[in-house]
One Martini backbone bead per residue (centre of mass of N, CA, C, O) as a GRO file, in nm:
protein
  344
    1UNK     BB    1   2.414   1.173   2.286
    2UNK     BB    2   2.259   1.009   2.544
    3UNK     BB    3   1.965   1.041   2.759
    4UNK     BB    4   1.845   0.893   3.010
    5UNK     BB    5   1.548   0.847   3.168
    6UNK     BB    6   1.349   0.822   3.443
    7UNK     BB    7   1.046   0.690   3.504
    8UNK     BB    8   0.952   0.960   3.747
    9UNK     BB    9   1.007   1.185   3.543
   10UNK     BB   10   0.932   1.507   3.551
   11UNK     BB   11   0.833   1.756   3.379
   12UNK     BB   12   1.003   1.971   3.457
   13UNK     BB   13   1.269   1.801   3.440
   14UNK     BB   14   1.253   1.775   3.141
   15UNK     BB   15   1.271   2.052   3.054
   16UNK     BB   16   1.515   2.097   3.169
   17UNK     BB   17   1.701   1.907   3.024
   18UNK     BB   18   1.581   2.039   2.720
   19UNK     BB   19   1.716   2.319   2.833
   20UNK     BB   20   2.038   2.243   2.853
   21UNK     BB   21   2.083   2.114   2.551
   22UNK     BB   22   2.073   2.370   2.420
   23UNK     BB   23   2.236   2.550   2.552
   24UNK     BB   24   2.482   2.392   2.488
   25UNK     BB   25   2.440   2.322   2.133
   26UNK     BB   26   2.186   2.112   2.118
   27UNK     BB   27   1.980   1.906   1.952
   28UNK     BB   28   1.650   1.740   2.116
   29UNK     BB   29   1.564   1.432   2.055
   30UNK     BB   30   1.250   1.263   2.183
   31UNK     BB   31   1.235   0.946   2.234
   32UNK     BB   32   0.992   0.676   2.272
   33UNK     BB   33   0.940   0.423   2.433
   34UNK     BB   34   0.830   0.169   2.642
   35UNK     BB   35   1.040   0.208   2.928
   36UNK     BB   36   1.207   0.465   2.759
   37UNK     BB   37   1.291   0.816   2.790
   38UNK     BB   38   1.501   0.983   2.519
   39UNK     BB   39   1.789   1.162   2.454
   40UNK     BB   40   1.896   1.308   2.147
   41UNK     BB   41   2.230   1.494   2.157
   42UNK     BB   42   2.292   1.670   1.855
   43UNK     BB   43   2.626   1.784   1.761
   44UNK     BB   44   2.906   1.885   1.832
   45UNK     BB   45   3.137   1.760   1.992
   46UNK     BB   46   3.139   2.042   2.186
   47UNK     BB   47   3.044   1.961   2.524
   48UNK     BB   48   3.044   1.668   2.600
   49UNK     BB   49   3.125   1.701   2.917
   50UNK     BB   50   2.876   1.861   2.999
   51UNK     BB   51   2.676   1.633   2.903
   52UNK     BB   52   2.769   1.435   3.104
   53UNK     BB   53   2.676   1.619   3.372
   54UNK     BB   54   2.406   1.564   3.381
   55UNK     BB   55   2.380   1.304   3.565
   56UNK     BB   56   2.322   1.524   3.785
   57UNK     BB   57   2.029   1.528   3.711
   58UNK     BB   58   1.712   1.544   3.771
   59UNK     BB   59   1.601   1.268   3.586
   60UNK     BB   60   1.842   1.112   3.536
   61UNK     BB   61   2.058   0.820   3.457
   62UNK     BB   62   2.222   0.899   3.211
   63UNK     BB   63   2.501   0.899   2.982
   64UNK     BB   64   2.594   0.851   2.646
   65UNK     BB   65   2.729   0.726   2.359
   66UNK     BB   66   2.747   0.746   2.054
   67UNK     BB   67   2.896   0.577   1.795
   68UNK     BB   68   2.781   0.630   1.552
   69UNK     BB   69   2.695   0.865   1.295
   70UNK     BB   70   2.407   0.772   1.312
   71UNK     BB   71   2.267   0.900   1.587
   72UNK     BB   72   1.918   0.817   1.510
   73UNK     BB   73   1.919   0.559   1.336
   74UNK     BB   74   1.990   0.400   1.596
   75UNK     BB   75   2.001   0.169   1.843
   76UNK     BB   76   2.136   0.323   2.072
   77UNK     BB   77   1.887   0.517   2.094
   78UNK     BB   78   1.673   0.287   1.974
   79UNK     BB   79   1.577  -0.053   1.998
   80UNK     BB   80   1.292  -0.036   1.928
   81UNK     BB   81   1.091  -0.089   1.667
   82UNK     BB   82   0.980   0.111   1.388
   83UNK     BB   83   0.671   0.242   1.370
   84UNK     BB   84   0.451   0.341   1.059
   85UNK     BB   85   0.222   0.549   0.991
   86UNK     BB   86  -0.050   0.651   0.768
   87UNK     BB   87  -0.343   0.513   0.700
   88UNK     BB   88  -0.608   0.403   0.862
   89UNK     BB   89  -0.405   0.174   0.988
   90UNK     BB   90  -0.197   0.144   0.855
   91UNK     BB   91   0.171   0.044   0.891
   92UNK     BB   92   0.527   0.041   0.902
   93UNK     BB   93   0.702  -0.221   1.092
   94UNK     BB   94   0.564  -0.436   1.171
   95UNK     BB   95   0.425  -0.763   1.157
   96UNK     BB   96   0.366  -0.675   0.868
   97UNK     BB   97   0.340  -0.694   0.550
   98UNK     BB   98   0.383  -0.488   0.316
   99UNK     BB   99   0.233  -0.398  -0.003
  100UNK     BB  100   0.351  -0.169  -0.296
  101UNK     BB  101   0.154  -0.137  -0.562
  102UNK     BB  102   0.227  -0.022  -0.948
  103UNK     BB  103   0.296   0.196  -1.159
  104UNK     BB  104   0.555   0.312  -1.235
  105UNK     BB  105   0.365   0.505  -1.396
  106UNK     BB  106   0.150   0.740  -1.474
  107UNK     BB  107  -0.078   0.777  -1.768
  108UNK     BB  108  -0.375   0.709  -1.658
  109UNK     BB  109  -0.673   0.657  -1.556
  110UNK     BB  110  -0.754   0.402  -1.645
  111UNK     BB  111  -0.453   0.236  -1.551
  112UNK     BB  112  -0.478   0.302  -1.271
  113UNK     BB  113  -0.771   0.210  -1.159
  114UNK     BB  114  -0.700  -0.081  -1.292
  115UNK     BB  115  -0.454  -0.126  -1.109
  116UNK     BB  116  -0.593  -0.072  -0.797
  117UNK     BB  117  -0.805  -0.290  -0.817
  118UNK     BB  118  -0.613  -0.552  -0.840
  119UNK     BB  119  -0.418  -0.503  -0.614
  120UNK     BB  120  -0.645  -0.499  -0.377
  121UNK     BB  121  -0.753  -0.807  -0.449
  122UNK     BB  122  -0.464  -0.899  -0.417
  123UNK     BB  123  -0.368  -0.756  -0.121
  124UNK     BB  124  -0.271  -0.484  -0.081
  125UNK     BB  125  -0.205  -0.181   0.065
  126UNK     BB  126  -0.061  -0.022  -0.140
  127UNK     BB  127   0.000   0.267  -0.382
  128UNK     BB  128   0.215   0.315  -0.675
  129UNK     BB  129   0.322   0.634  -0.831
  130UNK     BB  130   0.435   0.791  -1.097
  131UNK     BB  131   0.430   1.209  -1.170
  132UNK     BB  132   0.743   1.222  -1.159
  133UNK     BB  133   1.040   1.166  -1.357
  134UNK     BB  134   1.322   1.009  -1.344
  135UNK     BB  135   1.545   1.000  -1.620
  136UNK     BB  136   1.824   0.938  -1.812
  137UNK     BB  137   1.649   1.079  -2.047
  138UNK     BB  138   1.521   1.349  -2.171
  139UNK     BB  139   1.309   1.205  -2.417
  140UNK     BB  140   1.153   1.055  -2.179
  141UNK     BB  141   0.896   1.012  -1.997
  142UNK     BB  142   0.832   1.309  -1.734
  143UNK     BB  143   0.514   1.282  -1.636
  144UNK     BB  144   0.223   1.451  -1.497
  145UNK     BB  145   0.228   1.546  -1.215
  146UNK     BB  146  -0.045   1.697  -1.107
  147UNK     BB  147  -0.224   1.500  -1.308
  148UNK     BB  148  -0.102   1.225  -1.130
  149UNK     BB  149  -0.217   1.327  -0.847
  150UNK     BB  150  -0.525   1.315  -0.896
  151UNK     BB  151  -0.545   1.025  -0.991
  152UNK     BB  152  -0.451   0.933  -0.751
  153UNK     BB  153  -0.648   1.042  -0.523
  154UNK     BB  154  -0.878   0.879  -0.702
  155UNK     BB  155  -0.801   0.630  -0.622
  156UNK     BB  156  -0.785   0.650  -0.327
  157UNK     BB  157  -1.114   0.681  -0.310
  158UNK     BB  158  -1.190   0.410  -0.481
  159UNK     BB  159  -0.974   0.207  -0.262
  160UNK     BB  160  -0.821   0.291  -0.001
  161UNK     BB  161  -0.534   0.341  -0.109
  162UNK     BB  162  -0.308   0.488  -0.047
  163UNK     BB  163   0.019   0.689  -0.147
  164UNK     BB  164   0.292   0.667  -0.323
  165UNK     BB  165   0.541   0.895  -0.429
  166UNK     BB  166   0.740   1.124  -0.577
  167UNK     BB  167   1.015   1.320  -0.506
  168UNK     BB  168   1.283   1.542  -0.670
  169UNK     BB  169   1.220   1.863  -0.536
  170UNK     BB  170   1.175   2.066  -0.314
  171UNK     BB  171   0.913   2.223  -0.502
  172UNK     BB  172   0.754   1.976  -0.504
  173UNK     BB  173   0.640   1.898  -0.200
  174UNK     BB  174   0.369   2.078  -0.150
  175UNK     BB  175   0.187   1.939  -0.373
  176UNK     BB  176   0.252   1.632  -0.288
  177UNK     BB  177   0.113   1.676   0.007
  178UNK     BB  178  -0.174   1.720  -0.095
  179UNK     BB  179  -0.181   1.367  -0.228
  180UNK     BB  180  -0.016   1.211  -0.037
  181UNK     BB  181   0.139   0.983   0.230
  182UNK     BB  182   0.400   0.892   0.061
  183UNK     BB  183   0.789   1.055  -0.020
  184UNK     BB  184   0.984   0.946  -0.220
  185UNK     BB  185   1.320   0.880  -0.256
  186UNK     BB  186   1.555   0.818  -0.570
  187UNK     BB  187   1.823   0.697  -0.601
  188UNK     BB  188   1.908   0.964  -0.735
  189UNK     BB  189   1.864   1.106  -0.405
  190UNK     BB  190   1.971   0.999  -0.161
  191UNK     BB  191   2.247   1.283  -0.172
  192UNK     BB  192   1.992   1.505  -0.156
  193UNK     BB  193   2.036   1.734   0.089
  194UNK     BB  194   1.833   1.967   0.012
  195UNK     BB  195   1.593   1.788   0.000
  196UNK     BB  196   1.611   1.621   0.301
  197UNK     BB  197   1.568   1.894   0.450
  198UNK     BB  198   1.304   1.953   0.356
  199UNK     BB  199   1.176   1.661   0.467
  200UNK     BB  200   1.212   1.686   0.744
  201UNK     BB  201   1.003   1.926   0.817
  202UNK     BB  202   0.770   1.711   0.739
  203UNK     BB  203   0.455   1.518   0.820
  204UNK     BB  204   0.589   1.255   0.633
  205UNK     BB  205   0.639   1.001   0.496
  206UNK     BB  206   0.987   0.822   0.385
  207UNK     BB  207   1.104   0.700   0.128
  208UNK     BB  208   1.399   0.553   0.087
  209UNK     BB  209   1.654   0.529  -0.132
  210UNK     BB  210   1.907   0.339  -0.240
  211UNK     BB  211   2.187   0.366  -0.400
  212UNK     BB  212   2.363   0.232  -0.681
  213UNK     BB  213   2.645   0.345  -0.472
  214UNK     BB  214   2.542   0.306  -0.179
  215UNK     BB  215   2.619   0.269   0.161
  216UNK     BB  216   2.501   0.185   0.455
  217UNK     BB  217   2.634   0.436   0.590
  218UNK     BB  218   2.513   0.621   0.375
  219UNK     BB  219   2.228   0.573   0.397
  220UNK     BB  220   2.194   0.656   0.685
  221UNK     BB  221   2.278   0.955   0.661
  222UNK     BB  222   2.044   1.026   0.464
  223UNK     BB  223   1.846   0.956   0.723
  224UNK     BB  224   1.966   1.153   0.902
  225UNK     BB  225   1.898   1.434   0.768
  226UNK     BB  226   1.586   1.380   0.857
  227UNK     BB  227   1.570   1.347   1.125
  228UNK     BB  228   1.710   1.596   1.226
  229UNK     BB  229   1.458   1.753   1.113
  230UNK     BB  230   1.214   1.594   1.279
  231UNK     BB  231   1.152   1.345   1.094
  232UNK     BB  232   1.075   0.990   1.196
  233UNK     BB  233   0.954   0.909   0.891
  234UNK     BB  234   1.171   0.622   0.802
  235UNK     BB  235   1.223   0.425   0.518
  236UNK     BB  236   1.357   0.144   0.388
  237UNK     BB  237   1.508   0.098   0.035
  238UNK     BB  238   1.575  -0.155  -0.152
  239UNK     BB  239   1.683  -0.230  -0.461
  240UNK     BB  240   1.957  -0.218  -0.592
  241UNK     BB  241   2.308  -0.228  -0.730
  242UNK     BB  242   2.587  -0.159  -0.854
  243UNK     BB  243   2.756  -0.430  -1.065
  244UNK     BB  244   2.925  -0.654  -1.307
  245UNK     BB  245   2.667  -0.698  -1.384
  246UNK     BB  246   2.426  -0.775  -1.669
  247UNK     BB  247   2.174  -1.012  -1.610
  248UNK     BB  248   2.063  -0.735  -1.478
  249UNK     BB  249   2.009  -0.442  -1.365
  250UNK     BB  250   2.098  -0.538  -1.084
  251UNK     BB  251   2.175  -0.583  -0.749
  252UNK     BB  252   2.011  -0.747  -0.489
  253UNK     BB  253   2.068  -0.663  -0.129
  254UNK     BB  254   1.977  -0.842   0.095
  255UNK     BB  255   2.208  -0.810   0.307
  256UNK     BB  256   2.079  -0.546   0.401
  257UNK     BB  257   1.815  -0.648   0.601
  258UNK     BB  258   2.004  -0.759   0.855
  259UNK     BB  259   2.196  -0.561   0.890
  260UNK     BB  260   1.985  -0.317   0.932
  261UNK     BB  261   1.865  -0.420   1.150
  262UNK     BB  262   2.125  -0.416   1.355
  263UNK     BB  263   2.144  -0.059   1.267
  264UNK     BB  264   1.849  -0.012   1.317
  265UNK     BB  265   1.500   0.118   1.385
  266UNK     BB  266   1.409   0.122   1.101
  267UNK     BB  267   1.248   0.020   0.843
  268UNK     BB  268   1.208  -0.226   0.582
  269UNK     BB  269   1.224  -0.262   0.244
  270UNK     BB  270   1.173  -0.409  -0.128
  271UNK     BB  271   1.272  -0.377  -0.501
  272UNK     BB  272   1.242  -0.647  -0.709
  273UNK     BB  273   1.207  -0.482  -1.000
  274UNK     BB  274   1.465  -0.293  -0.974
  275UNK     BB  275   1.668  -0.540  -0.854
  276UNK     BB  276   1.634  -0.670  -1.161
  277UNK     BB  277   1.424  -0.594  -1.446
  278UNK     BB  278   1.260  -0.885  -1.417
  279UNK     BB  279   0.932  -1.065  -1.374
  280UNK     BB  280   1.045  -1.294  -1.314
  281UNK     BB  281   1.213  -1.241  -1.052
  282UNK     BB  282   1.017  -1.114  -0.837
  283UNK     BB  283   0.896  -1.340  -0.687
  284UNK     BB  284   1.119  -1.456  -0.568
  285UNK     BB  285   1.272  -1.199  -0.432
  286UNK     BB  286   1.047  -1.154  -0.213
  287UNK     BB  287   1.055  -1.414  -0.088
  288UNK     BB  288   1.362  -1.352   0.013
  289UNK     BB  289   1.283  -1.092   0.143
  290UNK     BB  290   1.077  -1.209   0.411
  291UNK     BB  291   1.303  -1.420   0.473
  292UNK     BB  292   1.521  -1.178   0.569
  293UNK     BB  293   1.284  -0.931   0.700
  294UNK     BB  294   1.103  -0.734   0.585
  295UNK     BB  295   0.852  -0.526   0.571
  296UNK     BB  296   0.850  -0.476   0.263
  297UNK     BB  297   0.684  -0.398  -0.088
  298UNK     BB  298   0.786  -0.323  -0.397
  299UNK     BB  299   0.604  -0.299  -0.691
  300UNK     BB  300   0.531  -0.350  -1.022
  301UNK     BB  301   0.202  -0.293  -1.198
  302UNK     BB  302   0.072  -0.373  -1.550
  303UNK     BB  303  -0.233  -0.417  -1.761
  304UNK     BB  304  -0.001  -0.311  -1.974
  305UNK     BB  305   0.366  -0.398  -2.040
  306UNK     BB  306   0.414  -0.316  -2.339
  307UNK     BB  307   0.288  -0.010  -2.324
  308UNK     BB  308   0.456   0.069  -2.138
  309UNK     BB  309   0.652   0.419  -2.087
  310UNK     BB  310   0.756   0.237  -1.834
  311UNK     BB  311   0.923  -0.052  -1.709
  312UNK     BB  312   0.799  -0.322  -1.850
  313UNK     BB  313   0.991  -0.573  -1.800
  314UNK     BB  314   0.937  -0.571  -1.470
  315UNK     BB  315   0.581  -0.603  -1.489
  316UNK     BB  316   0.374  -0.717  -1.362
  317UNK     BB  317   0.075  -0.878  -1.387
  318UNK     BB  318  -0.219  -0.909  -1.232
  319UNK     BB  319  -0.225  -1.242  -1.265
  320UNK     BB  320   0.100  -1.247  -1.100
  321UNK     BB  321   0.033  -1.117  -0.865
  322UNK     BB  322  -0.170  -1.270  -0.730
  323UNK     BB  323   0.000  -1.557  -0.738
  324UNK     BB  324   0.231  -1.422  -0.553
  325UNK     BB  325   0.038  -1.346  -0.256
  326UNK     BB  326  -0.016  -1.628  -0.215
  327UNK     BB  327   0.274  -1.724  -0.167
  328UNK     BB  328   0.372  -1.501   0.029
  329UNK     BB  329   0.185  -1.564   0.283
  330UNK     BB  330   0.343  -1.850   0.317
  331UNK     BB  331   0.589  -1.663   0.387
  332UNK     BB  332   0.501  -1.502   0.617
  333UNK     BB  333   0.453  -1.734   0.806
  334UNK     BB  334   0.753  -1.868   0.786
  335UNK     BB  335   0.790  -1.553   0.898
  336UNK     BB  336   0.564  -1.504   1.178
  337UNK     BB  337   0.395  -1.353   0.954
  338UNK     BB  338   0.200  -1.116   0.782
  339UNK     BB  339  -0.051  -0.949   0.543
  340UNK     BB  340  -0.144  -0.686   0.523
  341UNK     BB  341  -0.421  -0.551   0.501
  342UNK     BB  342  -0.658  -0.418   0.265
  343UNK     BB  343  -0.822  -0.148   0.240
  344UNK     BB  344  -1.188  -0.012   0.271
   0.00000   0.00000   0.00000
């Protein structure tokens, strides 16, 4: 259920409200919009009609139902766009198209630094690098660990750009919540429910990634775990899914970034390396990807892509990516959109 409240409800009255809600036996998590704010009370369906009765407490508006079963990641409890700070003036979901830029694996130092200089000048946002890696063979390499954490901090010191990296299962959270900004979940956990649970407990952005073949109800329902659990900052990240093609990795389901806008008001990224699997298809993808609505991009871009140890097919060069961002301006440009600027 939705609770409006009304625009000169005193502290006091707030407080009543959401100690009402949770006596009922429902988790109150208190939404600030631009000109309302609401409480989503959300719990077993058992109480709604007491929780209906709540319209008659001072400073209460009305109280509604939630339709969908994704209750907070839903627009009718937010109908405004979540706005998702990140560092230093960062943040995905507004004006700005964010694009994030980096290799596949973090593998050294010096290929790190290298491309995070690279991406920086061609006017990237923010750095993605892989230090834990999820592997369909146990046989390929499984990541630097902690000290492509190390590496990735040491990036984000030289060029000032945020750092986005993967997270894999509950106990490696708090070593990456160290060095991390934003805390990807891979398609592959898209419904580890047990990581999503403890994912909602900290203060940091999450990138969910879609499953290679989770539904758009199912994809929402997982960013409601983590909603649930008291953290509100979650992007959402079309990749692409599995289908009877195979001149592709995946199929990139654009039409994923207008329907998520109809029916969430999290932020949409794009991943249209992993989306497609080949370097030729990422730029044309990306461009059709903020003309249908994205909020950015996530790109693989590695400057020798022939001996990356991951993905070396899908990563664009450093000056195909730069050529790539010339081109993107102007199409975000006639999606009355710009591109974020990138940190100094």
């Amino acid at each position: 259920m939705i609770i409006v409240l009304k625009k000169d409800i005193t502290q006091q009255q707030f407080q009543e409200v959401v100690d009402m809600v949770k006596e009922l036996g429902f988790h109150a998590h208190v939404i600030q919009g631009t000109e309302r704010t609401v409480i989503g009370a959300v719990g077993s369906s058992r109480g709604k009609e007491k929780l209906q009765a709540m319209e008659n407490m001072p400073g209460v508006e009305n109280v509604m139902p939630i339709l969908q079963p994704y209750k907070l990641a839903s627009l009718e409890v937010k109908p405004e766009k979540t706005v998702i700070p990140v560092r230093n003036g960062t943040s995905v979901g507004g004006r700005d198209v964010v694009v994030i830029a980096g290799p596949c694996a973090v593998e050294s130092e010096e290929q790190l630094i290298e491309t995070a200089k690279a991406v920086k000048a061609a006017g990237a946002t923010m750095l993605r690098g892989g230090a834990f890696k999820p592997r369909t063979s146990p046989y390929s390499f499984q990541g630097m660990e902690e000290e492509g954490l190390i590496l990735l901090r040491n990036a984000r010191e030289e060029t000032g750009l945020p750092i986005v990296t993967e997270v894999m299962k509950p106990s490696d959270i708090d070593v990456i919540c160290k060095y991390a900004d934003i805390l990807q979940v891979g398609a592959r956990n898209v419904q580890n429910f047990a990581l999503l649970k403890e994912l909602g407990k900290i203060d940091k952005p999450i990138m969910l990634k879609r499953g290679m073949m989770t539904t758009i109800e199912e994809f929402l329902m997982s960013a409601e775990y983590i909603l649930s659990g008291g953290n509100s900052r979650v992007i959402l990240c079309e990749r692409g899914i599995r289908t009877f093609e195979t001149a592709t990795r995946n199929t990139l389901d654009l039409s994923s970034v207008p329907l998520l806008r109809h029916r969430t008001h999290l932020p949409v990224v794009v991943d249209p390396s992993h989306g497609t699997g080949h370097w030729k298809l990422v730029a044309p993808m990306s461009y059709a990807a903020i003309a249908a609505g994205a909020d950015g991009l996530l790109i693989e871009v590695h400057p020798n892509p022939e001996h990356a140890v991951s993905d070396g097919i899908q990563s664009l060069k450093p000056d195909k990516f730069a050529a790539m961002m010339t081109t993107l301006a102007r199409f975000a440009e006639a999606a009355d959109r710009s591109l974020a600027p990138t940190a100094h």
